[in-house]
C-alpha positions in Angstrom: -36.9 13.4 -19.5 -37.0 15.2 -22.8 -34.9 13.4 -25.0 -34.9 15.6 -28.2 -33.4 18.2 -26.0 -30.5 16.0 -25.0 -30.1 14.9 -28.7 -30.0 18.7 -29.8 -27.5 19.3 -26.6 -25.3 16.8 -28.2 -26.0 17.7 -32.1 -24.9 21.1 -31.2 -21.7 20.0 -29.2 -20.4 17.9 -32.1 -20.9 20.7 -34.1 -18.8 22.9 -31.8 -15.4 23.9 -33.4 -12.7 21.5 -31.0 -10.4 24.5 -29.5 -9.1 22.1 -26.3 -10.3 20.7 -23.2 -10.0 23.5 -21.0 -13.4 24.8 -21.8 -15.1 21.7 -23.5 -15.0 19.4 -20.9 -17.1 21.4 -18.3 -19.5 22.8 -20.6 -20.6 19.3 -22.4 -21.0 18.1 -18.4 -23.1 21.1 -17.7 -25.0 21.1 -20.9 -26.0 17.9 -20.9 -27.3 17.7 -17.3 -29.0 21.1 -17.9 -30.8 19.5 -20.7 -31.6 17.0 -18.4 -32.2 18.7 -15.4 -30.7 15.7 -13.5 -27.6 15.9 -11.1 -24.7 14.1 -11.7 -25.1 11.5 -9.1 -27.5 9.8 -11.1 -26.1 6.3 -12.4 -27.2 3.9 -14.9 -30.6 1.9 -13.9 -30.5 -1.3 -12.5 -27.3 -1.0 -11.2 -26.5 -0.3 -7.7 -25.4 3.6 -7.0 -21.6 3.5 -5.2 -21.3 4.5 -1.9 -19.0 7.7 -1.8 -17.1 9.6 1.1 -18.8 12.0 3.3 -16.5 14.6 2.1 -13.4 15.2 0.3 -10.9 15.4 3.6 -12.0 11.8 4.7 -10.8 10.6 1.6 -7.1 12.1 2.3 -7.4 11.6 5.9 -8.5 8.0 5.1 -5.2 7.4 2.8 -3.1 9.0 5.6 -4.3 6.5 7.6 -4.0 3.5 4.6 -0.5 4.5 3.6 1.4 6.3 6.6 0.7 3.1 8.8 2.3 -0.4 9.4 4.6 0.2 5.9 6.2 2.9 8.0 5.9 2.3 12.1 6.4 -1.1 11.9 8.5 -2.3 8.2 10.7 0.5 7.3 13.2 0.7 10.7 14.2 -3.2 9.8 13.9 -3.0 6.4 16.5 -0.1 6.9 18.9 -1.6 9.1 18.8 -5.3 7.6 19.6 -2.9 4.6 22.7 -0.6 6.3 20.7 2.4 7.2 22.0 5.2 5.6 23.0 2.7 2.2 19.3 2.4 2.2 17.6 5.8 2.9 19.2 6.4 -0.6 18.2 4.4 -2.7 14.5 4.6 -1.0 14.1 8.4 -1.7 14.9 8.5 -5.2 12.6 5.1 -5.9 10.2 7.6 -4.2 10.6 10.1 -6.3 10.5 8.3 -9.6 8.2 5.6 -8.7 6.1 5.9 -5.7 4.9 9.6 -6.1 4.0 8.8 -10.3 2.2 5.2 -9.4 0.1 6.7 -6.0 -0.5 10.0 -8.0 -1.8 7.4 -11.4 -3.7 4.9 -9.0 -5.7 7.6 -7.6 -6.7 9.5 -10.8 -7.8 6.1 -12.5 -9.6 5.0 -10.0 -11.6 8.2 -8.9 -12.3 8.8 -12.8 -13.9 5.6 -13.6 -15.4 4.2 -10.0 -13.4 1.0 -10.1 -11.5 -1.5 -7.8 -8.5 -2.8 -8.6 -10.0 -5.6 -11.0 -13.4 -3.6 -12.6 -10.1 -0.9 -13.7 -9.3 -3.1 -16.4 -12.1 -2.5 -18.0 -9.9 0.1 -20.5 -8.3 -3.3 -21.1 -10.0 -6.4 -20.8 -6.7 -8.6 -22.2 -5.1 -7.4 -18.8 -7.5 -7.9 -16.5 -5.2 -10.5 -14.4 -3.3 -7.8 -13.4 -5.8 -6.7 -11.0 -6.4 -10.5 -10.0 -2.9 -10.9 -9.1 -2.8 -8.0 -7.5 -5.5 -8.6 -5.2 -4.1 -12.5 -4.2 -1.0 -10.4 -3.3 -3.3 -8.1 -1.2 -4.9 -11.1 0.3 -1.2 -12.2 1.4 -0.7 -9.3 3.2 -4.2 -9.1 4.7 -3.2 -12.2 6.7 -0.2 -10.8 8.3 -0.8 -7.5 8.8 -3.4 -8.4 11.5 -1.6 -10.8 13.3 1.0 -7.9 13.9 -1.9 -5.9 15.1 -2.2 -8.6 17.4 0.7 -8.7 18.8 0.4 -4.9 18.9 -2.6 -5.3 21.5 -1.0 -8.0 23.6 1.4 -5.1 24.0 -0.8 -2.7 25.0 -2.7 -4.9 27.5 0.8 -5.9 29.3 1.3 -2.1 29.5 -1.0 -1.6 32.0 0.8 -3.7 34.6 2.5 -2.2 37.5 5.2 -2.5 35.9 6.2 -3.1 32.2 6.7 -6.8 31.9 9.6 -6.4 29.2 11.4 -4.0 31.3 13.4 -6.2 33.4 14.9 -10.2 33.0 13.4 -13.3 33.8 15.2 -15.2 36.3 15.4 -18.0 33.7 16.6 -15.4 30.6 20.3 -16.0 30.4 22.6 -12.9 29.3 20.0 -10.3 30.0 20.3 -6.8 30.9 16.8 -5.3 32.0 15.6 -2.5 29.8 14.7 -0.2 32.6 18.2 0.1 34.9 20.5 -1.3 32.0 22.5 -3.5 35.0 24.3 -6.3 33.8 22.9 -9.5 35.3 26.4 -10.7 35.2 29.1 -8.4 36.0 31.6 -10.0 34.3 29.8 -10.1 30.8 30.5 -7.7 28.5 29.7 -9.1 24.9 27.0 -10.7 23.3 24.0 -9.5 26.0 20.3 -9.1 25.3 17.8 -6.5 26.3 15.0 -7.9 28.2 12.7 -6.2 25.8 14.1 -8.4 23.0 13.7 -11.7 25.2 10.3 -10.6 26.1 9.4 -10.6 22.9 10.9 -13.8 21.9 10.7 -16.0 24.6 7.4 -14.8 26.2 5.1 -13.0 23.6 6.1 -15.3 20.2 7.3 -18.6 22.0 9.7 -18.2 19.0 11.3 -21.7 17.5 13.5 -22.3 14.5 10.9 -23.1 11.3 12.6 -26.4 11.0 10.8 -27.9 14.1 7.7 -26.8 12.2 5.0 -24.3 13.2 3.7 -25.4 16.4 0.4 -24.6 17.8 -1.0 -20.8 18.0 -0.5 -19.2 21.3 -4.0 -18.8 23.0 -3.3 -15.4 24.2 -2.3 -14.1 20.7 -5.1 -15.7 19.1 -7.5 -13.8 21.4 -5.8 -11.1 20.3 -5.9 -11.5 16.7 -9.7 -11.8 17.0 -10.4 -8.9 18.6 -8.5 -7.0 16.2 -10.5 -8.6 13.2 -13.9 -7.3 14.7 -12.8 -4.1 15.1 -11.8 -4.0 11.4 -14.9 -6.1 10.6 -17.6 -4.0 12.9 -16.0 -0.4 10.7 -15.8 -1.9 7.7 -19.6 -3.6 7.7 -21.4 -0.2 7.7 -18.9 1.0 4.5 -17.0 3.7 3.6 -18.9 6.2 5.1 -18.0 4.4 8.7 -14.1 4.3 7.3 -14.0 8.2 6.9 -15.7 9.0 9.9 -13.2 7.4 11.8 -9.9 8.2 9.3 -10.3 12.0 11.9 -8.4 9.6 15.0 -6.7 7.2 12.9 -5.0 10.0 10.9 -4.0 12.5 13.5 -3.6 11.1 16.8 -0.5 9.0 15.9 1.1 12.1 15.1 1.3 13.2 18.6 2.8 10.3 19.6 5.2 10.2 16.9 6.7 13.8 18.2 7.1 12.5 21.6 9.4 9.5 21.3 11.3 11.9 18.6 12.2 14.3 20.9 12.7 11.6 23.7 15.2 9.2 21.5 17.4 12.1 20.1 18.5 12.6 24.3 19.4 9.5 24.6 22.9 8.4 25.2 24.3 7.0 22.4 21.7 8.0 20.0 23.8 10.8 17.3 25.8 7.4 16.7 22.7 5.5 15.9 21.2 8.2 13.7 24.5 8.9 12.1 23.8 5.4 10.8 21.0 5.7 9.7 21.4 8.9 7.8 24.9 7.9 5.9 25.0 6.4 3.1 27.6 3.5 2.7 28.2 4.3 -1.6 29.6 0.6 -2.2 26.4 -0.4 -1.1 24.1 1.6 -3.6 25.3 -0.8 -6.4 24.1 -4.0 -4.8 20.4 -4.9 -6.5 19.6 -6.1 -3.4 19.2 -3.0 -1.5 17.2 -1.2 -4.7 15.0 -4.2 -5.0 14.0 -4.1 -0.7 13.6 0.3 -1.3 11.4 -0.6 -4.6 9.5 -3.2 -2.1 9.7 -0.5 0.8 8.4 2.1 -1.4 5.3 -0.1 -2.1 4.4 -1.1 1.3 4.8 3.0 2.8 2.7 3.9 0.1 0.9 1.1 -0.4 0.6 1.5 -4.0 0.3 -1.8 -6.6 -1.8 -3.1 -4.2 -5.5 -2.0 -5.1 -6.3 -0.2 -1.8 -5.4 3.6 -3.5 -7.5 2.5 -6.3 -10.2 1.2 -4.4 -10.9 4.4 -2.1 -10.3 6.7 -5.0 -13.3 5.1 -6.8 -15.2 6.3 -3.6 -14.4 10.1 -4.9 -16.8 12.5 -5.9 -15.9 12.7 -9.5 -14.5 16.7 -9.4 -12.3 15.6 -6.3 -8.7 17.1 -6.6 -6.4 14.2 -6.5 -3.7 15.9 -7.5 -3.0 18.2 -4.2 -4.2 14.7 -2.2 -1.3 12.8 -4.2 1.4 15.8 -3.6 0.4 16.0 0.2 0.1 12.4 1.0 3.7 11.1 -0.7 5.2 14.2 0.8 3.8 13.1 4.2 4.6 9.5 3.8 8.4 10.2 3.3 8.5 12.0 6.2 7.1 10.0 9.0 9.5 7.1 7.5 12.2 9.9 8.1 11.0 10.6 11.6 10.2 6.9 12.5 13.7 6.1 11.4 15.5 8.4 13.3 13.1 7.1 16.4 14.0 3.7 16.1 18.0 4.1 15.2 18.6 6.6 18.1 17.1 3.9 20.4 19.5 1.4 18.7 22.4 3.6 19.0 21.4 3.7 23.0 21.5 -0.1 22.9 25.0 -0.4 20.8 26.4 2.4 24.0 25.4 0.1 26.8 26.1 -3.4 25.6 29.4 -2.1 24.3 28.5 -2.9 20.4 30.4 -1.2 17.6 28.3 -2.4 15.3 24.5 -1.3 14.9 23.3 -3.9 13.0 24.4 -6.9 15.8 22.1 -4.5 18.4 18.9 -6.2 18.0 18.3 -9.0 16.2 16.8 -8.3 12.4 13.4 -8.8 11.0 9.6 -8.3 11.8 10.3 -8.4 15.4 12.4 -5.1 15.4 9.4 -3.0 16.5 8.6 -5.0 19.3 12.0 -5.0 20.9 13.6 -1.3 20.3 10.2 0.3 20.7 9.4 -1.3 23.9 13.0 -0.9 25.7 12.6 2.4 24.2 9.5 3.2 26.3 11.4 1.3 29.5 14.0 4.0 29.6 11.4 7.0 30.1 12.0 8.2 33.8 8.3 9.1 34.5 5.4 6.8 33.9 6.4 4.7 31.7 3.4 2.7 31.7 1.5 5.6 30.3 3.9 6.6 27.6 3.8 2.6 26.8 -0.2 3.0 26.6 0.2 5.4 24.4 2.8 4.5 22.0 0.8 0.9 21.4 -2.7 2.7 21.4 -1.1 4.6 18.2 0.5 1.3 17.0 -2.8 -0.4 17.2 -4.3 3.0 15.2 -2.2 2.9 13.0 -2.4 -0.5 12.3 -6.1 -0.1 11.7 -5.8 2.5 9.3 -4.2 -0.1 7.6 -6.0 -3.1 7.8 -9.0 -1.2 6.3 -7.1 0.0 3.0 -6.2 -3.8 2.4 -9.5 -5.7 3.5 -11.4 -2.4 1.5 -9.8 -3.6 -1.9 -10.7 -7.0 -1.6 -13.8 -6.0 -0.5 -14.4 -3.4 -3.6 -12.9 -6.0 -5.8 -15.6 -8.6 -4.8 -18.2 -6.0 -5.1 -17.4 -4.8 -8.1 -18.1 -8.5 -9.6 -21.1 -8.6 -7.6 -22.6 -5.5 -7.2 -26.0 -6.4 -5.7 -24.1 -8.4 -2.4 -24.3 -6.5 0.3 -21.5 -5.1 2.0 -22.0 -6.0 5.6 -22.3 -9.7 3.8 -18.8 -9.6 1.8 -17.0 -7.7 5.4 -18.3 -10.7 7.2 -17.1 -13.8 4.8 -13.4 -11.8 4.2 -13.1 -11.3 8.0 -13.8 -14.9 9.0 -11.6 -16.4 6.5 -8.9 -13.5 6.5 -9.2 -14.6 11.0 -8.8 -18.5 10.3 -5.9 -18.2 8.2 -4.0 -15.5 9.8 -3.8 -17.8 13.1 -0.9 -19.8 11.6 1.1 -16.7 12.4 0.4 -16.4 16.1 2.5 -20.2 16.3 6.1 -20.1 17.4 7.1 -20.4 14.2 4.8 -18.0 12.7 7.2 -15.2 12.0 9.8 -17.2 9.8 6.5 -18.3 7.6 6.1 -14.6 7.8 9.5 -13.8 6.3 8.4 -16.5 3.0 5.0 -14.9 2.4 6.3 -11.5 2.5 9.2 -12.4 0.2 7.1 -14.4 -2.4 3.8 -13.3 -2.1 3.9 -9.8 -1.6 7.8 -8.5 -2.8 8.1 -10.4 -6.0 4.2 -10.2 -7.0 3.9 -6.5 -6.0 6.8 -6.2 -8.1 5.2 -8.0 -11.2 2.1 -6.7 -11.2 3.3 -3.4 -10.8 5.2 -3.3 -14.2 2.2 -5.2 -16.1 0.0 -2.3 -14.7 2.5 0.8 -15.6 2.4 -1.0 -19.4 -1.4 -1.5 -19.0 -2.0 1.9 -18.1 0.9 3.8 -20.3 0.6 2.1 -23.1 -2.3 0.0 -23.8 -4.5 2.7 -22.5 -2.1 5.1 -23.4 -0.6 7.9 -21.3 -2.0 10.6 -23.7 -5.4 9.2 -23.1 -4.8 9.5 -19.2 -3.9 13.2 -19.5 -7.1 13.8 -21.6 -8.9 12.0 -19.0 -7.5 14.3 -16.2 -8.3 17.4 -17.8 -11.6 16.3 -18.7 -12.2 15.4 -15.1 -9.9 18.3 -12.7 -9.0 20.5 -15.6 -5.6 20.1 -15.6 -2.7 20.3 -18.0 -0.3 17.1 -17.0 3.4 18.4 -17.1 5.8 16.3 -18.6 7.7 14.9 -15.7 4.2 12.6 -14.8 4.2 12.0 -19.1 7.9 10.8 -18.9 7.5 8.8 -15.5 4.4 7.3 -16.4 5.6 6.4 -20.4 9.1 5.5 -20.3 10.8 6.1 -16.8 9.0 4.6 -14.1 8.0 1.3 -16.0 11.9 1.2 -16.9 13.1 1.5 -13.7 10.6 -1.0 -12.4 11.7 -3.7 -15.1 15.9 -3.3 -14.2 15.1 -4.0 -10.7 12.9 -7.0 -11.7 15.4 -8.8 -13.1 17.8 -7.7 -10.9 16.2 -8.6 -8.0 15.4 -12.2 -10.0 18.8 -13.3 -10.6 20.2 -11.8 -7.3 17.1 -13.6 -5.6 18.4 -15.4 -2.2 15.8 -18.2 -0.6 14.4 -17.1 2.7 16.3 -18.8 5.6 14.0 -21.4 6.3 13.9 -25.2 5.2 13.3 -25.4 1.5 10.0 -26.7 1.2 8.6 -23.6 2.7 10.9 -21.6 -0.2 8.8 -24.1 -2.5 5.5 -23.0 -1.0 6.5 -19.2 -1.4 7.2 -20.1 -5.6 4.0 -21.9 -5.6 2.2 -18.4 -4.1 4.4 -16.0 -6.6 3.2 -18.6 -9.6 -0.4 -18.8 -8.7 -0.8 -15.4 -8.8 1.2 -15.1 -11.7 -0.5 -17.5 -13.9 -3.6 -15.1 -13.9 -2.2 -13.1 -16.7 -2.4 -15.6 -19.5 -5.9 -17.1 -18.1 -7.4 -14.2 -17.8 -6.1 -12.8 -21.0 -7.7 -16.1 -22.9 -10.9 -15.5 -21.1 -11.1 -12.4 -22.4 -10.1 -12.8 -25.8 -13.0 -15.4 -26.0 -15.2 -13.5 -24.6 -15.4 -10.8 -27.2 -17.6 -10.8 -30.0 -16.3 -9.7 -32.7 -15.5 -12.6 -35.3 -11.8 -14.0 -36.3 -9.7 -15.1 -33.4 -7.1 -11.7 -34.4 -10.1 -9.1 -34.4 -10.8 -10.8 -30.8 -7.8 -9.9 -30.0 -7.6 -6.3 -30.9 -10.8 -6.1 -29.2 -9.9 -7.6 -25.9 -7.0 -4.3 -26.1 -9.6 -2.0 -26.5 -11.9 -0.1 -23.8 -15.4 -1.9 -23.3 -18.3 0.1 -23.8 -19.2 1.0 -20.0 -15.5 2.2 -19.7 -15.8 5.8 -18.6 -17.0 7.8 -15.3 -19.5 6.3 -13.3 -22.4 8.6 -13.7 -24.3 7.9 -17.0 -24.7 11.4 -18.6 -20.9 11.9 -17.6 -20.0 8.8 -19.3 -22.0 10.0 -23.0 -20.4 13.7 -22.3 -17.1 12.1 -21.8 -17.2 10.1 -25.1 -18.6 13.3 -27.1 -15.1 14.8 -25.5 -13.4 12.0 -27.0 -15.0 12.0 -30.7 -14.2 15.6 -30.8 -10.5 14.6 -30.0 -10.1 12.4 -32.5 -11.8 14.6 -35.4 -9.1 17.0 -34.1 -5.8 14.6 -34.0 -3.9 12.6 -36.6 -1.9 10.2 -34.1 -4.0 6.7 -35.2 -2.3 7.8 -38.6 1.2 8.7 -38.0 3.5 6.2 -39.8 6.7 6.4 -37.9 6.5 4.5 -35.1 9.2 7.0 -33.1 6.5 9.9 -33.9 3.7 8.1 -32.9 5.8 6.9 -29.4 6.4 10.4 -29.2 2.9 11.6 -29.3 1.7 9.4 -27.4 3.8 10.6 -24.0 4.9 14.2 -24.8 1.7 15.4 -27.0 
């Protein structure tokens, strides 16, 4: 390698009169890897290179898969109609627009510029790496209920391919039922207060279900078996990387779709169904001030898109560095909003059905609310189709079960990159292994009669409130202590793009605003979960645990700088650390010639009114 050439290469850069980044940016990349005559794929020695995608579209299709999954098949229709529907859809939408499009569009372009999970990102601020901590114990949370839903997912699929659907008609010993396929009343004379025998399948048969207060109870057996055949099908993908991942995002992205269209077009003939959609698309306006409902679309909005979690940040850092995240950001979100549309209007046309035969006004006393709502309006859904029902129900749970795949490997991916990223020389298939067996072993607690109530706490503590947390302490993190003007630098130095000022105003001031309000809304309108109140203690134990990792974190890393004097280790714990940059080595020293010829160029470390220095900082 001839060095002197590189060291002219850069001599003559500096020199270079600074006239933007539309042209710098590429030509100190080219020129220094001409002068090199080494690709950009070359890293630094000794270190590991970083698996990336087989190409660009298994990166989208694999966030397809990650994002429009289990936040919008299975948590959106009762997170909508525990909410009032249309009071809901509201709200949801505009924290969409504000928050979730800004954040997924942010995540992605940090983490494909600097090759980072979700706790390695915080790198441009060592201070703040419990952020990323946090956020991955939240993570963890969810990665032990989201496959015991796929569980219960495939014990649905398996009872499809009986004669008949089991759900589809009562049990002798099933009180007040009306079967799903005829819609007969058992008793003539009821009227009121009758179940569908889709709903009492799933209760009494599938989850054994028993009031929290009685305690857990032991794991179904059936379930179990269940559970750990879903975790080696996540664990055999996930062992041979993220190559394996993309490869199989082409199925996991796609086929749901047709699915999707066919119980659309099936639930908007049934009778009864305008009324339930009505419902869902109407907006009750008294409604939109209750914190409540903002706080459950801000939560919504997380899950659909999966953002403040780590998993976007984590399979961005598996981009080619060039990739254009942008369009992937614009299509995804757009696509994500839509199938919650579509699912919604699936789910509250088969309740409207339900409210026309049993006689209900209301839509809300239909089916009863929570987790469970997929696994009752779904399946009596599927028990109304005149012709083979039995293969429409194959169908519908073989895209359940995709989908919920597609998930599972976003959320087990960022605890996996996050552990790598510490470790670098461990070797994946090692890491899949350990996370699966101990992500299998405690996700069997759910599979006990009580299992979905402990569901309810986890999901309220440990995933709503931390995502919540975190997700503030990572929009300061990234828009202020890294700054948003250093973000936009960094995007045109990677894509070559001017930011606009709607992602400058959302990332500085608007998005991190709106996320705060509803924070503390949501704190002092908090309501314990509906369980007995040691389990609510539990759930504050979880939200404090991965809390507390701010301010350790934060003191490890002010003691772990080296500068002298305890406030110089603080400024430096703020500050970038020297790796901090793209992954590739001769990217990394063009990048930082990009930066020095920034700075000879700006003023803004020397403004001394604070209001113009704010304003720099965002609109600049």
């Amino acid at each position: 390698m001839n060095y002197q050439r590189v060291a002219a290469m850069e001599n003559g850069l500096k020199k270079e009169k600074f006239c933007g980044a539309n042209k710098d940016s590429k030509s100190i990349i080219n020129g220094l890897n001409q002068a090199n005559g080494i690709a950009l794929s070359v890293s630094i020695p000794n270190v590991p290179i970083r698996e990336k995608w087989g190409k660009g579209v298994e990166f989208m299709l694999s966030c397809i898969a990650y994002s429009v999954g289990f936040g919008n098949i299975w948590k959106f229709p009762y997170t909508a109609l525990e909410n009032g529907g249309g009071a809901f859809l509201i709200p949801y939408l505009v924290i969409l627009f504000l928050i979730g499009r800004p954040i997924y569009y942010l995540e992605m372009v940090m983490g494909q510029f600097c090759s980072r999970g979700c706790v390695k990102i915080y790198d441009m601020a060592p201070i703040m790496r419990g952020v990323g901590v946090g956020q991955s114990l939240a993570m963890f949370v969810v990665m032990t209920y989201y496959t015991p839903v796929l569980a219960i997912t495939l014990y649905y699929l398996i009872s499809s391919f009986n004669s008949e659907l089991p759900w589809s008609r009562c049990d002798p010993s099933w009180n007040r039922c009306i079967d799903s396929v005829s819609r007969e009343f058992k008793d003539a004379n009821a009227s009121q207060n009758m179940n569908v025998s889709a709903e009492l399948f799933f209760t009494k048969t599938v989850m054994h279900r028993a009031p929290l207060a009685q305690g857990l109870g032991i794991p179904d057996m059936d379930l179990t078996l269940c559970l750990l055949a879903s975790w080696l099908v996540v664990a055999v993908i996930l062992i041979k990387g993220i190559r394996s991942t993309g490869k199989c995002a082409y199925f996991l992205a796609i086929f749901p779709y047709v699915i999707i269209l066919i119980l659309f077009v099936h639930s908007c003939t049934l009778e009864g169904a305008g009324k339930g959609i009505r419902f869902f698309l109407t907006p009750d306006w008294k409604q939109l001030f209750e914190p409540r409902v903002w706080m459950e679309a801000v939560t919504q909005c997380f899950f659909s898109l999966s953002i403040c979690f780590g998993g976007i940040i984590a399979y961005s850092s598996f981009n080619n560095f060039s990739n254009n995240v942008y369009r992937d950001a614009l299509i995804i979100s757009w696509l994500d909003t839509f199938t919650s549309i579509i699912i919604g209007c699936i789910v509250f046309g088969v309740l409207g059905n339900l409210a026309h035969v049993t006689n209900k006004e209301n839509i809300q006393d239909v089916v009863k609310q929570g987790p469970g709502l997929t696994f009752m309006a779904y399946p009596d859904a599927i028990a109304k189709f005149e012709y083979f029902p039995q293969l429409f129900s194959v169908l519908f749970f073989l895209m359940l079960f995709i989908v919920g795949i597609g998930s599972n490997l976003g959320v087990v991916t960022s605890i996996i990159t996050a552990i790598r990223d510490r470790c670098p020389t461990l070797e994946n298939w090692k890491v899949a292994s350990v996370v699966s067996v101990v992500g299998f072993s405690l996700s069997t607690i759910y599979m006990a009669p009580g299992g979905l109530d402990l569901l309810d706490v986890f999901d309220n503590y440990g995933a709503k409130y931390v995502t919540l947390t975190f997700a503030l302490f990572e929009l300061i993190t990234f828009g202020w202590i890294y700054g948003v003007d250093r973000i936009c630098r960094d995007i045109q130095f990677m894509l070559n793009i001017d930011t606009n000022k709607f992602w400058r105003i959302c990332w500085g001031i608007l998005t991190p605003l709106v996320v705060t309000v509803i924070l503390i809304g949501c704190l002092v309108d908090h309501k314990p979960v509906d369980v007995p109140e040691e389990y609510n203690i539990i759930g504050w134990c979880v939200y404090v645990l991965a809390v507390i990792q701010l301010p350790l974190w934060a003191i490890y890393a002010i003691f772990s700088q080296k500068k002298p004097g305890f406030v110089n280790k603080v400024r430096s714990a703020f500050k970038p650390t020297k790796s901090w940059g793209p992954e590739n080595y001769h990217t990394r020293k063009a990048y930082n010639i990009y930066l020095e010829k920034i700075r000879s160029s700006s003023d803004a470390d020397d403004c001394s009114n604070a209001l113009k220095f704010i304003y720099r900082r965002i609109f600049k």
